[in-house]
DRENLOLUM-655510 format. One record per residue (C-alpha): residue in one letter; x, y, z. Coordinates in steps of 0.25 Angstrom, whole numbers, plus 5000, padded with zeros to 4 digits. Each point is the difference from the previous one (the first is absolute). Example, Ala and Ser with C-alpha at 12.3 -4.5 7.8 and 13.67 -1.06 7.14 Angstrom:
REM DRENLOLUM-655510
A504949825031;S500650144998;
//
This chain:
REM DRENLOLUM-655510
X483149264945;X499150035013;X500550035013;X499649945014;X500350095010;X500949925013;X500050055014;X500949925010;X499850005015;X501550005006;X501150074994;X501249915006;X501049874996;X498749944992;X499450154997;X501050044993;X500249874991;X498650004996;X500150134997;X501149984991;X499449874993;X498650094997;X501050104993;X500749894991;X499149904997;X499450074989;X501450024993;X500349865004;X498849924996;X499450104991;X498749975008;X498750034994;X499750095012;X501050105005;X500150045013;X500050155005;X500550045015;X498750055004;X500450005017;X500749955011;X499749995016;X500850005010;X500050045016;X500550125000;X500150144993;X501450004998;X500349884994;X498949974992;X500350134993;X501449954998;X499549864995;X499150064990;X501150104995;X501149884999;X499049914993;X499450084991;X498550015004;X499150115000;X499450005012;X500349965014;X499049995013;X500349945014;X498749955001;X499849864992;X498750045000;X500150104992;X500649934990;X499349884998;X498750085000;X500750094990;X499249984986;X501150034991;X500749885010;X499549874991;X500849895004;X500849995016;X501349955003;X500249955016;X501450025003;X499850045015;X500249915012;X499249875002;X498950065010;X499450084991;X499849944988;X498749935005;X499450154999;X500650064989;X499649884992;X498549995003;X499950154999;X500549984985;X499249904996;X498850065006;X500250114988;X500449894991;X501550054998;X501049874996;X500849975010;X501549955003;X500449965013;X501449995005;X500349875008;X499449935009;X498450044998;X499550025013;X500649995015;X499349885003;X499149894992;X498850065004;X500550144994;X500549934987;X498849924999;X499250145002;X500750074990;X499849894989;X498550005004;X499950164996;X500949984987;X498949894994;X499150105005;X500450114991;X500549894989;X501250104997;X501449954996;X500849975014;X501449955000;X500949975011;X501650064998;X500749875001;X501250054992;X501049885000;X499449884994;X499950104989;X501549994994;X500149954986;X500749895006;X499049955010;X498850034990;X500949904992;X500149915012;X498650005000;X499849974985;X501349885002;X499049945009;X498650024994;X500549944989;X500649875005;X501550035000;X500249935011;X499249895001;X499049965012;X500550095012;X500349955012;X500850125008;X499950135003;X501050095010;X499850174999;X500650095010;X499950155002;X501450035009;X500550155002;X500850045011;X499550145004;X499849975014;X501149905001;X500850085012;X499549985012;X500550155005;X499350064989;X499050095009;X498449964998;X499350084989;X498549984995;X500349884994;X500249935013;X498650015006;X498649954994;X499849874993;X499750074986;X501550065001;X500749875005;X500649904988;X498649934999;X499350134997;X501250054992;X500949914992;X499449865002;X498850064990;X500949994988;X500549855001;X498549955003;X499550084987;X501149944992;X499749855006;X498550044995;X500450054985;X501149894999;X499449885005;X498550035005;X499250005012;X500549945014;X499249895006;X500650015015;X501250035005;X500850005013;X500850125005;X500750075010;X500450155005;X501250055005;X500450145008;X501550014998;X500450105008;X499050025012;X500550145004;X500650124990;X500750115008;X499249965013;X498649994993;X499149865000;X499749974985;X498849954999;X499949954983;X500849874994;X501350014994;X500049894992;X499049874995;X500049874995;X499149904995;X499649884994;X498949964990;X499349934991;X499350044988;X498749964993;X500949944989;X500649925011;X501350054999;X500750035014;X500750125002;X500750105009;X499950155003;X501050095008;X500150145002;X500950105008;X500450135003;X501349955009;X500749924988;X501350075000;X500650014987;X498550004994;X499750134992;X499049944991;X499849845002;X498949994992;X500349884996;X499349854996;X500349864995;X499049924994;X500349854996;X499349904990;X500149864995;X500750054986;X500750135006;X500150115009;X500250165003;X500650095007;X499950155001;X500650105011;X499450164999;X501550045003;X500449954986;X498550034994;X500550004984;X500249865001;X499349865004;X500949875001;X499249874992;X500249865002;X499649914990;X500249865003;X499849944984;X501450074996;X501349914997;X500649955014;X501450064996;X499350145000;X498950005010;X499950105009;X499550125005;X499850134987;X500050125005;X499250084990;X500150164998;X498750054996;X499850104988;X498950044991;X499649854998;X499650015014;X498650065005;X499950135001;X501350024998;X500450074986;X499250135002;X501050045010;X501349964993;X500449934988;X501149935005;X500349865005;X500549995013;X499950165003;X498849985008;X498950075008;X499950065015;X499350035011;X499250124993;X499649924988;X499349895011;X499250115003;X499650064985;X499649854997;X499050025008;X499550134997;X499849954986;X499249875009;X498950115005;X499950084989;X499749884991;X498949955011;X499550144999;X499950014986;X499449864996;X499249975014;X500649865000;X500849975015;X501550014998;X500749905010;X500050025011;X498950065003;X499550025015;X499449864999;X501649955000;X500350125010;X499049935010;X500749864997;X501250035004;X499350085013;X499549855002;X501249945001;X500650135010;X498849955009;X500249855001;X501550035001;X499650075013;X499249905005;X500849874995;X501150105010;X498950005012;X499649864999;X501449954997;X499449894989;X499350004987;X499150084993;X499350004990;X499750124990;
//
């Protein structure tokens, strides 16, 4: 089977699971091409060297450059902050190396819009790392819905709640300064994708942005804790996003509701290995809400465990997708989503903000 070599740019949180995914996919999926550890970039010496040691790659340089400019380096994997992906992607593509970006694109619209005008340039692969909506059970959300399970939909509700910076004496750290770091730059990406991949594009919406705590440990925070919004779709369906960082009791809220004339669903991230159906043609004495364990009849799903109800994590998320870019990279055809759908959702991030300024309506 023939080898691509994978360099990755961050050896972090996201570092380390893609590093892991690109070692198991091959075993996992017994995917046509197999990939091989060839570098990893960090910013320093001392803990690149470590990365490369704990993760198994061959070599290791602090200079991203270096890396993606590196010839046995044939496909590049962004897991370093948001404000430098715009350079490390448009470098890669001026090679014409494949490349998977960790979420969100770009720090700003024009940086996303940028970034996708230098992928169609090259015409290589390109894949944004939205890792959630990729459980078997939302894969099978999706399918519930293309398929007309529900019926004509007429609501939609998502949220992305943790609680991380829920206490207000916890002392400021980078993540409360800079919009790219707020809940809008941060979390909010997540539900706007899954509100995209479950239900389409958003025609407007009105929205609003919230500070919770002003001050941590005597310092002015400058980012939003938290976010909500209404819209509507192009299908018509109305709908509503929220998102925060201060939802105490949160750790994973990734959670939506989607409701239709002949049924509806449910699905929390905290309890990923099961979606809740509603179907409104079953017998009155029995109607009600199924929850539904998902197992190998499920996407994606039985390559990782043979048994009902035993389930998937975290890491699997994250080696559904590696199988994603080495497919688009074998067969040349997009894999969703691609940087195109990276930029719609860097759409939405922007009228959020301006629907927030003007306190009305926008459209996307």
């Amino acid at each position: 089977m023939p080898e691509i070599g994978i360099g990755i740019v961050g050896g972090g949180y996201m570092g380390k699971a893609h590093s892991v995914a690109m070692s198991a996919v091959g075993a996992v999926f017994n995917t046509s091409l197999r990939p091989k550890l060839e570098m990893i970039a960090a910013t320093s010496v001392e803990s690149v060297e470590r990365y490369r040691a704990a993760y198994g790659f061959n070599r290791a340089t602090s200079d991203w450059r270096e890396l993606v400019d590196d010839e046995k380096v044939e496909a590049v994997i962004i897991a370093s902050p948001q404000s430098t992906h715009r350079e490390i992607a448009e470098r890669a593509f001026s090679l014409g190396k494949p490349v998977m970006c960790e979420k969100p694109m770009g720090t700003s619209l024009e940086e996303s819009r940028a970034m996708l005008a230098a992928a169609n340039q090259a015409g290589v692969a390109n894949m944004v790392a939205y890792n959630y909506i990729r459980t078997p059970a939302s894969q099978f959300a999706r399918q519930l819905i293309a398929d007309g399970v529900l019926g004509k939909l007429t609501w939609f509700r998502c949220e992305h709640t943790e609680d991380f910076h829920a206490d207000p004496d916890e002392p400021a750290n980078w993540r409360s300064f800079g919009e790219a770091n707020g809940c809008l730059g941060d979390l909010a990406p997540h539900p706007i994708n899954a509100a995209l991949a479950l239900m389409g594009p958003i025609r407007s919406l009105n929205a609003e942005m919230e500070i919770v705590h002003q001050q941590r440990g005597g310092i002015e925070v400058d980012n939003d804790d938290q976010l909500q919004l209404m819209c509507r779709f192009e299908n018509g369906v109305m709908g509503h996003i929220y998102a925060s960082r201060t939802a105490t009791g949160r750790k994973m809220g990734y959670a939506y509701e989607i409701t239709g004339t002949q049924g509806a669903i449910r699905f929390d991230q905290e309890d990923q290995n099961a979606v809740w159906l509603y179907r409104s043609g079953e017998d009155e004495a029995e109607r009600g809400f199924k929850k539904i364990l998902t197992g190998p009849a499920h996407p994606d799903y039985v390559e990782f465990c043979l048994g009902p109800g035993h389930g998937t994590g975290y890491q699997d998320q994250i080696i559904i997708e590696a199988r994603d870019f080495l497919k688009a990279i074998e067969t040349g055809e997009p894999v969703w989503p691609t940087f195109q759908d990276g930029l719609a959702v860097a759409e939405v991030i922007s009228a959020i903000r301006e629907s927030d300024r003007c306190r009305s309506w926008i459209d996307v």
